[in-house]
VOKEDREN-370734 format. One record per atom (N, C-alpha, C): x, y, z. Coordinates in steps of 0.02 Angstrom, whole numbers, padded with zeros to 5 digits, always signed. Layout:
N
XYZ ...
END
This chain:
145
-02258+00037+06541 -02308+00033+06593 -02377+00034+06561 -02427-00010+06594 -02498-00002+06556 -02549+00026+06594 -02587+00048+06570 -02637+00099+06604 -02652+00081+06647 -02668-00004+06669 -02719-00030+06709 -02665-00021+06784 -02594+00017+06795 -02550+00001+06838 -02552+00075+06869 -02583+00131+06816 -02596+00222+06821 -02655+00231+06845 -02706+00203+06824 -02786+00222+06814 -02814+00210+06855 -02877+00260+06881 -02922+00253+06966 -02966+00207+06921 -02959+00163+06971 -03032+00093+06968 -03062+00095+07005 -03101+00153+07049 -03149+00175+07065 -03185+00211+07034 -03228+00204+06998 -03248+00271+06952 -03328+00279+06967 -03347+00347+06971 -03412+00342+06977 -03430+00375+06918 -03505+00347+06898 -03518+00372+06838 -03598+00385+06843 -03619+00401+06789 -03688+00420+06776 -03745+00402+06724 -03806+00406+06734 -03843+00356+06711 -03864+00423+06644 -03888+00414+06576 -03911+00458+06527 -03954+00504+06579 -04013+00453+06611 -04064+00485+06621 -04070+00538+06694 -04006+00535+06725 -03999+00552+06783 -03978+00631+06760 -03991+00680+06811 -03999+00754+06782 -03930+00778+06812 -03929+00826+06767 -03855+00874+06741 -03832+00886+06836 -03883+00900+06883 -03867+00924+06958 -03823+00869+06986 -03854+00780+06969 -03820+00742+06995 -03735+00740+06978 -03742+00755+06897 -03657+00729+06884 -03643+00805+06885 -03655+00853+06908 -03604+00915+06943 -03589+00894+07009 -03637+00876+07062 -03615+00851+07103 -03567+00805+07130 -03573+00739+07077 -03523+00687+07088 -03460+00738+07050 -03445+00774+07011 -03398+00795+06998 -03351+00856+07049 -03422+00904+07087 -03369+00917+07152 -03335+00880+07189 -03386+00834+07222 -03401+00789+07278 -03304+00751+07261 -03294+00738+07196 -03240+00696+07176 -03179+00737+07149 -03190+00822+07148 -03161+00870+07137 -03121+00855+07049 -03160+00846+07016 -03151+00824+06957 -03190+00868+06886 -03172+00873+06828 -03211+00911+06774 -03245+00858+06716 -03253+00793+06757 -03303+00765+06701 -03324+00688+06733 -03365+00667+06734 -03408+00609+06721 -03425+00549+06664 -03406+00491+06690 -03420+00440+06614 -03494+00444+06629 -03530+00447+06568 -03600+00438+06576 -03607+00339+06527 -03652+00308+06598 -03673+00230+06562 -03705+00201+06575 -03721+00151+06532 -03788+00121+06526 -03766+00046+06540 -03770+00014+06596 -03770-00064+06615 -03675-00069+06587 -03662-00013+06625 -03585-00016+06645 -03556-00012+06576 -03582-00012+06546 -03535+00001+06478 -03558+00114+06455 -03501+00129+06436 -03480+00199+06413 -03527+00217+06362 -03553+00279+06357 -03598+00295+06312 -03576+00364+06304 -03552+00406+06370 -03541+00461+06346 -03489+00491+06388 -03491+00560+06403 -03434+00589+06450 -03475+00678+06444 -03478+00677+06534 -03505+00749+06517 -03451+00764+06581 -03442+00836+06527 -03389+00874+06572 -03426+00958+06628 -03403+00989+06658 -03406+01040+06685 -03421+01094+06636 -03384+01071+06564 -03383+01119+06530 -03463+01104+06470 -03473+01051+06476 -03522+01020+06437 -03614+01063+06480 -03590+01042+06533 -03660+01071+06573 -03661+01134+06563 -03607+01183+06575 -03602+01254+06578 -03634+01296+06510 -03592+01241+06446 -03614+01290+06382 -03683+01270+06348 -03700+01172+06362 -03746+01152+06315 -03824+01171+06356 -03780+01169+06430 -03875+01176+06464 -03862+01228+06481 -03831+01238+06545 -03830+01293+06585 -03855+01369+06542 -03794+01390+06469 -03800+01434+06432 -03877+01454+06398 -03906+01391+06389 -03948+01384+06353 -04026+01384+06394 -04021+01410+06471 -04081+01401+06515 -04100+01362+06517 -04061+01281+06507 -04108+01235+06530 -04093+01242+06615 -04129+01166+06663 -04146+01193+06718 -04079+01124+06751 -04084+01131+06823 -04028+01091+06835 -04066+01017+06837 -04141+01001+06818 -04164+00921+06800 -04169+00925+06726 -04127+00937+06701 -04116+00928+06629 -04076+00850+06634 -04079+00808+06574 -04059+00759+06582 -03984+00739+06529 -03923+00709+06580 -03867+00713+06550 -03858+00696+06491 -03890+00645+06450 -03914+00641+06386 -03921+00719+06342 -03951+00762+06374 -03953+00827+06327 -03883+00861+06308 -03847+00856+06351 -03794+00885+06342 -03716+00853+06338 -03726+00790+06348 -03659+00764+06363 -03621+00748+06291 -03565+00724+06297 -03532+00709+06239 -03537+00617+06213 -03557+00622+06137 -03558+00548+06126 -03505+00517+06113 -03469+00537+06058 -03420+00507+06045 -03371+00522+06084 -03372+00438+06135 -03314+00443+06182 -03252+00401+06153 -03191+00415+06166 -03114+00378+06153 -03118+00335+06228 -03117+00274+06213 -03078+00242+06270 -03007+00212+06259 -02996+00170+06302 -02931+00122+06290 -02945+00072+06318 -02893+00022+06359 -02917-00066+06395 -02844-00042+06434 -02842-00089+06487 -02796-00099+06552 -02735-00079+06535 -02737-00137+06465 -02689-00151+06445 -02640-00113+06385 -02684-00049+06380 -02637-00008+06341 -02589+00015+06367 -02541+00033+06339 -02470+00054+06359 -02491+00147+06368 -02452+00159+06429 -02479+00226+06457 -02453+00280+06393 -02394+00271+06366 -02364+00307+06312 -02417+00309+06249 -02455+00259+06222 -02506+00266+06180 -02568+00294+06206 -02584+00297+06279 -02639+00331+06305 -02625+00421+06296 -02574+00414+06309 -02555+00512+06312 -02556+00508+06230 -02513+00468+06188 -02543+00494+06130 -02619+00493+06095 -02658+00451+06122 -02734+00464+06111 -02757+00527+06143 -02727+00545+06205 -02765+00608+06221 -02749+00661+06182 -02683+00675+06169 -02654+00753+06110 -02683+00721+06069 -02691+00668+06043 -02726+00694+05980 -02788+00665+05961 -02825+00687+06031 -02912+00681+06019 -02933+00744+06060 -02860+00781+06096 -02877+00840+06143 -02936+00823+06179 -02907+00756+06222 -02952+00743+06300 -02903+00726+06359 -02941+00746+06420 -02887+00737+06486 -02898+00676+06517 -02953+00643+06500 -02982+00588+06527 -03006+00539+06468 -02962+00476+06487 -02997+00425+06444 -03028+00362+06489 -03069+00345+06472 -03124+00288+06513 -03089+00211+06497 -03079+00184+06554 -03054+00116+06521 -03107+00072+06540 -03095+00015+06477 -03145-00026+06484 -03123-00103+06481 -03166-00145+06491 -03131-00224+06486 -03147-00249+06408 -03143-00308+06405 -03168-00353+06333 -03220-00351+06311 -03267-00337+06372 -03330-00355+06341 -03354-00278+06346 -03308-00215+06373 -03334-00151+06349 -03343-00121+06414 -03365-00155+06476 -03366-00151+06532 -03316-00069+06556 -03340-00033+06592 -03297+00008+06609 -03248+00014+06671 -03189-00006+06693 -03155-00027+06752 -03111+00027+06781 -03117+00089+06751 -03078+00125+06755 -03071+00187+06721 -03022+00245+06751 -03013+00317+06715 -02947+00327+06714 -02925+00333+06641 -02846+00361+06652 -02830+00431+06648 -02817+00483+06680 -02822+00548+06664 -02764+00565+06654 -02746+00638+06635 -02679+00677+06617 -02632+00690+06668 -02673+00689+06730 -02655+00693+06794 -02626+00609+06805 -02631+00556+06794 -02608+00505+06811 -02561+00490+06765 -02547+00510+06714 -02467+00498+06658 -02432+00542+06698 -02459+00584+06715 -02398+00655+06745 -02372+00638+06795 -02392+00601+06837 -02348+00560+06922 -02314+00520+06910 -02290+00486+06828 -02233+00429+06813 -02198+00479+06782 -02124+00462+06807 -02065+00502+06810 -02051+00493+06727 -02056+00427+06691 -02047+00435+06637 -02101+00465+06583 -02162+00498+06614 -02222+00511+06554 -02215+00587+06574 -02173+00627+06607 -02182+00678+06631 -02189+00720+06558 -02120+00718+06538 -02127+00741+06473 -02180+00718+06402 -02206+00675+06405 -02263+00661+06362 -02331+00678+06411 -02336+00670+06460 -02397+00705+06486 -02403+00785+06462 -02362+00816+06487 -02341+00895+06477 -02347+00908+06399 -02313+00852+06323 -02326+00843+06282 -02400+00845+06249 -02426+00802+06295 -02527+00772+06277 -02543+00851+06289 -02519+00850+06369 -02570+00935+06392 -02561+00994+06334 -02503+00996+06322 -02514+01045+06277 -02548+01042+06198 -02557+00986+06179 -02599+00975+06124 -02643+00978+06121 -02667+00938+06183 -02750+00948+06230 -02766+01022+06218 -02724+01089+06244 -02737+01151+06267 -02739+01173+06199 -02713+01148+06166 -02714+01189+06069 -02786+01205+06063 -02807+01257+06009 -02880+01276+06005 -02887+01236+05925 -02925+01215+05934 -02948+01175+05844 -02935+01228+05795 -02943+01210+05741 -02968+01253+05671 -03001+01303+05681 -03064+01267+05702 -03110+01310+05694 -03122+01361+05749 -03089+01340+05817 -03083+01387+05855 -03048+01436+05830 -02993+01420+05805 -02945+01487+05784 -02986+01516+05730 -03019+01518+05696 -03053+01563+05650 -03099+01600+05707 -03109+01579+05758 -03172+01628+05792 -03145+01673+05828 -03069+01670+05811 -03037+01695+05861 -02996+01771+05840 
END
């Protein structure tokens, strides 16, 4: 099965310059823990719930801080056409729940999340697989630990 047959192709996303309040909002509003952040539809970043909380929130910035300050750059995507079995293995082992799909020309058409491998009867066990790799703490977490 390929992603483009799993993945919401509705996706709302967010502009760099648009502030940390808007993409918390679109992330209740969509009951979700992260946002593609982009620029003329192509992916630039990904800010999560957890991104606002520690990089701004922690840090007193204010809620018109701009998603650019805090979001994550280096994003993993995939295309339609990846096979859902290589998507769960990009997520364990980039430990992400959400990957952004995009077209040829980079275009973003879509979100495949951990939650959408997990509703095919055959990814149950590699979803549950990804999640728990996902949930592993890094290296360097475990030294702080």
């Amino acid at each position: 099965m390929k992603v483009k047959d799993i993945m919401t192709s509705n996706v709302s996303c967010v502009q760099t310059t648009d502030n940390i309040q808007k993409a918390a909002q679109i992330m209740e509003q969509l009951n979700v823990g992260s946002v593609p952040v982009c620029q003329n539809n192509k992916v630039v970043g990904m800010c999560t719930d957890r991104d606002i909380a520690l990089k701004a929130v922690a840090k007193g910035a204010s809620h018109t801080t701009p998603v650019s300050q805090c979001m994550t750059n280096q994003v993993i995507t995939c295309t339609p056409d990846t096979d859902a079995h290589e998507a769960a293995d990009l997520m364990a082992r980039h430990q992400i729940r959400r990957l952004p799909v995009c077209d040829a020309s980079g275009n973003i058409v879509g979100i495949c999340a951990i939650g959408d491998l997990a509703t095919i009867d055959i990814h149950i066990n590699e979803a549950g697989d990804a999640l728990s790799k996902i949930s592993q703490p890094t290296t360097s977490q475990n030294a702080l630990q």
